[in-house]
C-alpha positions in Angstrom: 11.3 1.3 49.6 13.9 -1.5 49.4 16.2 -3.1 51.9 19.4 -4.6 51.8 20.5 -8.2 52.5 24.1 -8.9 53.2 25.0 -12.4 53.5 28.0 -13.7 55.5 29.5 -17.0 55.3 31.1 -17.7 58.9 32.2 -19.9 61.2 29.4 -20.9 63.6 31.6 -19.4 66.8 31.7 -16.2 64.9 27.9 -15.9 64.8 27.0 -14.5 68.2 30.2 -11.9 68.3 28.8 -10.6 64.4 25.4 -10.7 65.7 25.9 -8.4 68.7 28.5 -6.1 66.3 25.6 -5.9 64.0 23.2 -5.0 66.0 25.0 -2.3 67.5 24.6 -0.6 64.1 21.0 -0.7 64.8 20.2 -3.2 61.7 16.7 -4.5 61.1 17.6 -8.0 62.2 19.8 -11.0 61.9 18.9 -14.9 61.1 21.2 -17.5 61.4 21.8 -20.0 58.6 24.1 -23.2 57.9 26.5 -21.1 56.7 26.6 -18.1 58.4 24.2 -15.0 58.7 22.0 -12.8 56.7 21.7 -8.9 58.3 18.7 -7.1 56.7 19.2 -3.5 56.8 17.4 -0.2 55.6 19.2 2.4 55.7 17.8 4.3 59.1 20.9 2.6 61.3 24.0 3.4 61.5 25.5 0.1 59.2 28.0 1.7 56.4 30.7 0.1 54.0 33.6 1.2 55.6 32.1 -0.7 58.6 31.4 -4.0 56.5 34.8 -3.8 55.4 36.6 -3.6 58.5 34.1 -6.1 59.5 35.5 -8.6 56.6 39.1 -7.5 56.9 39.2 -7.9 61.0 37.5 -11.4 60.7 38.8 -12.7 57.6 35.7 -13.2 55.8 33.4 -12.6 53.0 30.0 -11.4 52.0 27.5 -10.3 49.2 25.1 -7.4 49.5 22.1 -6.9 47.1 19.3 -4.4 47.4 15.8 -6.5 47.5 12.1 -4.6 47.7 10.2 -4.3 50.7 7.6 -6.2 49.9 9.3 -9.3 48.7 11.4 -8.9 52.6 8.3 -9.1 54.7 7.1 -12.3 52.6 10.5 -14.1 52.4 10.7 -13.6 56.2 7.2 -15.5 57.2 8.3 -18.2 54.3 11.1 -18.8 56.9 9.5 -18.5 59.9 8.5 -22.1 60.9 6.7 -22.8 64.1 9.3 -24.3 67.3 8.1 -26.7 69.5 9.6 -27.6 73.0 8.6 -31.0 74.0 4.9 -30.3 75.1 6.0 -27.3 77.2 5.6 -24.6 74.5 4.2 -24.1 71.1 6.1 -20.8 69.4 4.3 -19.7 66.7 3.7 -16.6 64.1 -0.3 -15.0 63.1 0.1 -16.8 59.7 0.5 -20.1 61.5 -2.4 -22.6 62.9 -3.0 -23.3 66.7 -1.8 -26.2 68.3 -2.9 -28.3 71.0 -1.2 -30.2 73.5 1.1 -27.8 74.8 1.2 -26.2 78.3 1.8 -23.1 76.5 1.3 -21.4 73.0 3.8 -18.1 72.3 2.3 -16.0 69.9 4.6 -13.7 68.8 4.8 -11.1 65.8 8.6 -11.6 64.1 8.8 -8.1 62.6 12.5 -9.2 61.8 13.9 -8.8 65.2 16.3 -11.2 66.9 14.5 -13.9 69.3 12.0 -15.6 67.0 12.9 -19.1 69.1 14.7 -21.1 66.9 18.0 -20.3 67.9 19.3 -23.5 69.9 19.7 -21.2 73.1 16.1 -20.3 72.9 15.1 -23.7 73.4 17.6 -24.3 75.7 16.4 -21.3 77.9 13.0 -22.6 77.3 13.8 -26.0 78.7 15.5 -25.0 81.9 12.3 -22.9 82.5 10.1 -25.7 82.8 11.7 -26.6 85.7 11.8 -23.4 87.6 9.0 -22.0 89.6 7.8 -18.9 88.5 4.8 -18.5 90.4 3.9 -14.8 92.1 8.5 -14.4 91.5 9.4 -11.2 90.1 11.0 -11.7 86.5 14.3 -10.1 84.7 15.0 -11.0 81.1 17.5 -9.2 79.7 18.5 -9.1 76.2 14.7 -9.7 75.6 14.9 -9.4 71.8 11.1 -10.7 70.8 9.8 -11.5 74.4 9.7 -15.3 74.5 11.4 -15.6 77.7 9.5 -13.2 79.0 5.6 -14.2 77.7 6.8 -17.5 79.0 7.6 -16.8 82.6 4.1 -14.5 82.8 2.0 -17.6 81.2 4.0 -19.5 84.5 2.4 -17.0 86.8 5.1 -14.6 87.4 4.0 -11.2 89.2 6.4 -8.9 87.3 8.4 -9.5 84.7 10.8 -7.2 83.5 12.1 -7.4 79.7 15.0 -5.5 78.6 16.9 -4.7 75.3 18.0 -1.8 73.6 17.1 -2.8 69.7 14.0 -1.1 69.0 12.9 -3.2 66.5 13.2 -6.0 69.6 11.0 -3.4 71.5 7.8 -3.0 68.6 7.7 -6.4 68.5 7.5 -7.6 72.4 5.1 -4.7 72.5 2.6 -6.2 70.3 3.7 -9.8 71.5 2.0 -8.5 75.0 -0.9 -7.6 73.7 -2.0 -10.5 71.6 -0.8 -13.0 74.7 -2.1 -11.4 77.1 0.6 -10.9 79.8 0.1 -7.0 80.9 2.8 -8.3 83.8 5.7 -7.9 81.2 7.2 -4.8 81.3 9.0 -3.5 78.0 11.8 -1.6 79.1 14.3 0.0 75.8 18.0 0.1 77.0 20.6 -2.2 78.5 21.7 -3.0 82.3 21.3 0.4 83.4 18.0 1.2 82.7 17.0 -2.0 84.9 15.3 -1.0 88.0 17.5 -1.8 90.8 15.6 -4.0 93.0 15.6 -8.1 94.0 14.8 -10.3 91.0 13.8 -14.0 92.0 14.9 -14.8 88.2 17.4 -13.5 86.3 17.0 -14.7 82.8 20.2 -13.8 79.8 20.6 -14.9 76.1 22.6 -13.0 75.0 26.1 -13.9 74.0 29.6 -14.7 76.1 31.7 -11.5 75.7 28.5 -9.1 77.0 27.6 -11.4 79.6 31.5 -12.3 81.0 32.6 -8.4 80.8 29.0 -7.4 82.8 28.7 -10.4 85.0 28.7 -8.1 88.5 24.7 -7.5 87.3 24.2 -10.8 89.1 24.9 -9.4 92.7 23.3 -6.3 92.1 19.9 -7.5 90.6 19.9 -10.5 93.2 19.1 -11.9 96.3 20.5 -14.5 98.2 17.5 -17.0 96.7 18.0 -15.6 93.5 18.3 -18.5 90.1 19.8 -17.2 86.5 20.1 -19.0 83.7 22.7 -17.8 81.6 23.2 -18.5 77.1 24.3 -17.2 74.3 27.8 -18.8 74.1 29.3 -22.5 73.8 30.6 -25.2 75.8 34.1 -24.8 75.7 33.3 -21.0 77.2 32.7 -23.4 80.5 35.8 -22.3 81.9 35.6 -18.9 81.7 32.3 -18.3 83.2 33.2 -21.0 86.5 35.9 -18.1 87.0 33.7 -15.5 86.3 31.0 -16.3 88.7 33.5 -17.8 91.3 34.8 -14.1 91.9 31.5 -13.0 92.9 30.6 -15.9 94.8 28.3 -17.6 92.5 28.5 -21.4 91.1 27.2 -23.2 88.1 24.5 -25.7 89.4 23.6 -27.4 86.0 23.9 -27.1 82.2 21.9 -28.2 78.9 23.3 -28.1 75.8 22.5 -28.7 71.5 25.2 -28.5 69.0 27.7 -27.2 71.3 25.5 -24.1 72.5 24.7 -24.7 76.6 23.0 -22.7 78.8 23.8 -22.6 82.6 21.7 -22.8 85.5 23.3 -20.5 88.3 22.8 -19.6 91.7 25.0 -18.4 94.9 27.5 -20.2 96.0 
């Protein structure tokens, strides 16, 4: 069986916005380069030409498409994969990689193609604001979970619950095996979006995902919170600042601090 790998030569802030259209077509996955992307696809979506094209017409860009074998895909992908480390917080790492000491925590986590493999800058970023937060006995939200780093991370911290979201399946298979091989039967693997959370109190709310789904769904803080509630928000750039002070100042919320690498930032957030 062969897959296909369509490469598209962007401007970086068109990455997140082709990302979350891509995924929508249920693709395999998505890795970010210098460039641009590459989307690896098999056929079982719902990806088509007509969509690429209006894709490259709407955006103004190009892309090449060949046809690779399976086999060759699974062993180009680990090639790739390098371990990520996060100051001595956490140590990210695939089964074909060595063990590492020195690090409060090691990730283990099975790639399997999907999207949160922890290399993206607003992984790290997530990761960092983390080690400040206490997560001990809270109950957890992560949503847009892709591969479950978030979420391993915040059980290693002593969560009691964590709940971890997305609606990629592929995102899904892999957090389910990422459970089992770290340990952390608290995480809950949920498959759907918003909705399917169960509507109670998080202690902390946890998002990567990207600026349009997060600004257009950003009431889910007041119904998934309490008044004690903290939310780190990514996915999106600086200059989006603006738009997400306004955002949360409708609903009574605030931006209480920000990190940021090559222009991506992630927000700390609580009630105003």
């Amino acid at each position: 069986m062969s897959y296909q790998e369509i490469t598209i030569h962007c401007e970086e802030a068109l990455r997140p916005i082709l990302s979350e259209l891509f995924f929508e077509q249920q693709v395999l996955g998505i890795q970010e380069t210098e460039t641009g992307l590459i989307i690896y696809d098999n056929g079982t979506g719902q990806l088509t030409d007509e969509f690429l094209n209006t894709i490259s017409t709407s955006f103004d860009i190009e892309f090449t498409s060949q046809s690779k074998p399976n086999t060759n895909w699974n062993a180009q992908w680990e090639s790739n994969y390098s371990p990520i480390e996060v100051g001595d917080y956490c140590y990210i790492y695939a089964q074909f990689h060595p063990e590492k000491s020195g690090f409060k925590h090691q990730i283990l986590i099975h790639p399997r193609m999907a999207f949160g493999t922890g290399h993206h800058e607003t992984t790290r970023l997530m990761i960092q604001w983390m080690e400040t937060l206490e997560f001990q006995d809270k109950i957890v939200l992560d949503l847009g979970c892709g591969t479950g780093i978030l979420a391993l991370v915040a059980a290693k911290e002593g969560a009691k619950e964590v709940v971890a979201v997305d609606y990629d399946q592929n995102c899904m298979d892999s957090l389910i095996d990422n459970i089992a091989v770290n340990h952390t039967p608290r995480v809950q693997p949920i498959l759907g979006s918003i909705a399917e959370c169960p509507k109670q109190p998080y202690d902390v709310i946890l998002a990567n995902i990207n600026r349009n789904f997060l600004l257009e769904n950003i009431s889910f803080l007041e119904v998934l919170a309490s008044k004690e509630t903290k939310a780190l928000l990514s996915g999106f750039y600086s200059e989006d600042i603006p738009l997400f002070e306004k955002a949360l100042s409708a609903i009574n919320w605030k931006i209480s601090g920000m990190k940021a690498e090559k222009n991506w930032v992630a927000l700390f957030v609580e009630k105003a």
